[in-house]
C-alpha positions in Angstrom: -15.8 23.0 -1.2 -16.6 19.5 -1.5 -16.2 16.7 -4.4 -18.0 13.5 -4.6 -15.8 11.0 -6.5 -18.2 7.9 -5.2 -21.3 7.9 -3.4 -20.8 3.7 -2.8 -20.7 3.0 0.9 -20.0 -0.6 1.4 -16.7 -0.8 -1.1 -13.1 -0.8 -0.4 -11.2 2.2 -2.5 -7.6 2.7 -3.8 -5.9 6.1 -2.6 -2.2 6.9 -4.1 -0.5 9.5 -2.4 2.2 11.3 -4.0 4.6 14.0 -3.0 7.3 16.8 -3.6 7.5 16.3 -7.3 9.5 19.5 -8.0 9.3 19.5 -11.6 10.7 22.1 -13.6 9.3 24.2 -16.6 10.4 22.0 -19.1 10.7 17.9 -19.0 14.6 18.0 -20.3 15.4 20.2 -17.7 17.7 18.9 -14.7 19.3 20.0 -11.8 22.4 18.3 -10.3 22.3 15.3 -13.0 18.4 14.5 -12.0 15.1 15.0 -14.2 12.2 15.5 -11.8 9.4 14.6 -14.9 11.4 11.8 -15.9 11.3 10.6 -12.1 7.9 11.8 -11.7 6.3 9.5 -14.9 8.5 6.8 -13.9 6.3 6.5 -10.6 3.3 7.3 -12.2 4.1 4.2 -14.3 5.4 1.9 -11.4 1.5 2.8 -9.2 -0.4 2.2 -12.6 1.6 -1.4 -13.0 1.1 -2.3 -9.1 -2.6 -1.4 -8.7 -4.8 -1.4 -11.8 -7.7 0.2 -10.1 -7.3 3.3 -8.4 -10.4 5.5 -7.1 -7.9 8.9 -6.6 -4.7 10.7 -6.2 -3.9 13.1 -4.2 -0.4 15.3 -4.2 0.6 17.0 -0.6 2.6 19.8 -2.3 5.6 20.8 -3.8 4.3 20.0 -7.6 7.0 22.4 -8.9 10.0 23.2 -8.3 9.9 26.3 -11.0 6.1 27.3 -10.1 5.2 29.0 -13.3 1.9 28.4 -15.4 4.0 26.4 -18.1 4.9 23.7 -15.4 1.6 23.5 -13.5 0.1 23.2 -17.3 2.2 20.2 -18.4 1.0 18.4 -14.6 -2.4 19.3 -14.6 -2.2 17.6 -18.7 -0.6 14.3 -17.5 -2.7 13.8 -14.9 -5.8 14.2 -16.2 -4.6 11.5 -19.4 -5.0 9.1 -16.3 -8.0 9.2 -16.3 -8.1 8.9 -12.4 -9.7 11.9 -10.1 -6.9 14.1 -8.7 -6.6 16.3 -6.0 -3.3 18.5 -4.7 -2.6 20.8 -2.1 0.6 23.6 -2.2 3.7 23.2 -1.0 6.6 25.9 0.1 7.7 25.8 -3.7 4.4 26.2 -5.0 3.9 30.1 -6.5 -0.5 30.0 -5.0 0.0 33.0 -8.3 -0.2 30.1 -10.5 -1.2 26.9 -8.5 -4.2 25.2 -10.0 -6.6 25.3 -6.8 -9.8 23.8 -7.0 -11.9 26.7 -5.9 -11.5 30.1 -5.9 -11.8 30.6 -2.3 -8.4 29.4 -1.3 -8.9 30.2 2.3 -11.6 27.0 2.1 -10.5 23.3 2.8 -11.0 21.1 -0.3 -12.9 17.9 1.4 -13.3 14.9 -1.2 -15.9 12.4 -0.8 -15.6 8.4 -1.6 -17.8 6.4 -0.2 -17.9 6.3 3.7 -14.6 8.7 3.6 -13.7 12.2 3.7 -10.6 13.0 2.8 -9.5 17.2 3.8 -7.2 19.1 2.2 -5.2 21.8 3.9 -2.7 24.5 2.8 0.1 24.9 4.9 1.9 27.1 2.6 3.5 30.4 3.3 4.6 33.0 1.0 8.2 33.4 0.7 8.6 31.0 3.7 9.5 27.2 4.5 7.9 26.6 7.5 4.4 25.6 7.0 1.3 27.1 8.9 -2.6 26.4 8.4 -3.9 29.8 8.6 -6.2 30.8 11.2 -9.3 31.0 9.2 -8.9 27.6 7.3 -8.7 26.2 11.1 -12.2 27.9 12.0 -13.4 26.2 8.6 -12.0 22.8 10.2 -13.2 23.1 13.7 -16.9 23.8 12.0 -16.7 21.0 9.5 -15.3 18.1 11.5 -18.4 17.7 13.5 -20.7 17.4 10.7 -18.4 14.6 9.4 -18.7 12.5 12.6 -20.5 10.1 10.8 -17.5 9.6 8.7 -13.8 8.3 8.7 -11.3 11.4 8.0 -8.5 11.6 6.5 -6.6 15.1 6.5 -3.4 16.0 4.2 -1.3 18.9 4.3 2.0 19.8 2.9 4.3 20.0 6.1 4.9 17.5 9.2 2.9 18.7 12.4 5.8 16.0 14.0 9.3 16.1 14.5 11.5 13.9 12.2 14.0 14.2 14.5 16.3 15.7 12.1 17.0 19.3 13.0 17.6 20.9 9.8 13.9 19.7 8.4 12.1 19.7 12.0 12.9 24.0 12.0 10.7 24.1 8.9 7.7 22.2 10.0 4.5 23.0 10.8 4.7 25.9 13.2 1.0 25.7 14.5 0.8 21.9 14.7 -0.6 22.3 18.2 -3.8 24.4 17.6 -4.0 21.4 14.7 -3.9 18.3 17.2 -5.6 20.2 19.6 -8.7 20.7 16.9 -8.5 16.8 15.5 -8.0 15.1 19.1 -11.6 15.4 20.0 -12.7 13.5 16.9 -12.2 9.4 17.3 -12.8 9.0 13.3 -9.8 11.2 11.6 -7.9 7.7 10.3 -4.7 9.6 9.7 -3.1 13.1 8.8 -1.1 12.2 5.7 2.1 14.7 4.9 4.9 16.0 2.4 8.1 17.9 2.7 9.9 15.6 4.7 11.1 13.6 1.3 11.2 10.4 3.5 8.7 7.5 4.8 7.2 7.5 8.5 4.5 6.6 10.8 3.6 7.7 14.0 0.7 7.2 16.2 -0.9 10.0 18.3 -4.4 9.3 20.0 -5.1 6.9 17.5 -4.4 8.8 14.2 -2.1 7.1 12.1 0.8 10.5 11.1 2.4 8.8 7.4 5.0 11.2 5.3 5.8 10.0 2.1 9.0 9.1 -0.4 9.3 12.3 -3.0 8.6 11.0 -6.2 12.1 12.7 -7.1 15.4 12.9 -4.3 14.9 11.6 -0.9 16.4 13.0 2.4 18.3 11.1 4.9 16.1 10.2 8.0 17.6 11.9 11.4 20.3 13.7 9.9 21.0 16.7 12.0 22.2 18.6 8.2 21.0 18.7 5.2 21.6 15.0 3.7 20.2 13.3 0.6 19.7 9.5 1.1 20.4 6.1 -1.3 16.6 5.6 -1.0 14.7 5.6 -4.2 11.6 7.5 -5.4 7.7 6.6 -4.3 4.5 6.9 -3.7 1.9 5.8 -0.7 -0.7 3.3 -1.2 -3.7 3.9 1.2 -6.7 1.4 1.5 -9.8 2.7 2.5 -11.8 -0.1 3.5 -15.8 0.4 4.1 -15.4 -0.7 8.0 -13.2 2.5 8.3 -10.1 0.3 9.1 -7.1 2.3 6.8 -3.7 -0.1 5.0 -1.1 1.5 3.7 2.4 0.8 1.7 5.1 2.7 0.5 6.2 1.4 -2.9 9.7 2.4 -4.8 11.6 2.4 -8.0 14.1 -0.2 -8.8 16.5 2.3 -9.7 16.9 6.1 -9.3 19.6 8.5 -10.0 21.4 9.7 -7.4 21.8 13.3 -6.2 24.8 14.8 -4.2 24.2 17.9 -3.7 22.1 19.8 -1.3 21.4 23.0 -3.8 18.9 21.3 -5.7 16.3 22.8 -3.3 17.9 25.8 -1.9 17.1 24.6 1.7 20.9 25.4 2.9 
């Protein structure tokens, strides 16, 4: 299904990523000495301070942390008093019983249109895994759709890293079919970038001229190339993305001042 957010072709527009927000079913609520929705606002706040016009948001999975209608309600609430389109795709924590898709057909990709862009969402979620995997059929639904969008620039989010982060306790629960992916997207010179979660940490890698970014968790972070579970001093973010008309993409990972810190890895029960 597709949703026009702006039809203008020649302007520039503001896209905030946001990730692995993990919020529980009620704001007080913590786990190991942390509130997610306090974390969560507190990055909301910092984006709306740093860019006062922003044309959409879109969240690469993980909204909840308890995946029950209560806490997808209280998201869905305070984003929409934005006032700024949104967009999310599930995550490994996300309950799809309760996740507020934007169509029925969940098997479809979500594809959002502003201006000269495309921007595709995938699920990569599993049931009662953490490993990620675009099913077969939402693949078929990509191969047909990228070549009516050759007239476009692309960008394409899902939930978990098709790369390696060289850290083997995360790497074992990426995306398992992240070769039919790349082998599907490498035809196509105007896919920009495939934009991630999961990996609670800030990247970029460059394959065949598509820009890979993950992005900060707008709650704990994990230590880059740790070969075991590790939370890192790194604070909570989000991912600016300029789409500019001539198809040319910038991008910037911005952070709290402060954050609480975490030590413990049973916050989300990857051990």
């Amino acid at each position: 299904m597709t949703f026009q957010v702006s039809t203008s072709s020649q302007q520039d527009f503001v896209m905030i990523q946001i990730t692995d927000t993990h919020l529980l079913e009620y704001p007080h609520l913590e786990f190991v000495g942390m509130q997610p929705e306090l974390s969560f606002r507190a990055v909301i706040e910092l984006m709306r301070e740093q860019h006062p016009q922003i044309d959409l948001i879109v969240h690469t999975g993980d909204l909840a942390q308890t995946p029950t209608p209560v806490t997808y309600q209280r998201y869905i609430q305070h984003m929409q008093s934005l006032g700024i389109p949104f967009f999310h795709t599930p995550g490994n924590h996300d309950d799809v019983a309760h996740f507020p898709f934007h169509h029925a057909d969940q098997t479809q990709p979500t594809v959002i249109e502003l201006g000269k862009w495309s921007i595709i969402l995938l699920n990569s979620a599993q049931p009662q895994r953490i490993d990620g995997k675009v099913a077969d059929i939402q693949l078929k639904q990509l191969t047909e759709l990228l070549p009516q969008l050759q007239d476009r620039y692309v960008i394409i989010a899902c939930h978990h890293h098709p790369f390696a982060m060289q850290s083997a306790w995360i790497d074992q629960h990426k995306l398992k079919n992240s070769s039919d992916l790349l082998e599907i997207v490498k035809p196509f010179s105007n896919i920009k970038a495939i934009i991630c979660g999961h990996v609670h940490q800030d990247s970029i890698q460059t394959w065949h001229g598509i820009e890979f970014l993950s992005t900060p968790s707008t709650c704990i972070q994990f230590k880059p190339k740790s070969d075991k579970f590790a939370l890192d001093e790194e604070h909570p973010g989000y991912r600016y993305i300029c789409l500019k008309a001539n198809g040319e993409l910038e991008t910037q990972v911005y952070r709290l001042s402060t954050s609480e810190r975490l030590i413990s890895s049973e916050v989300l029960g990857y051990d």
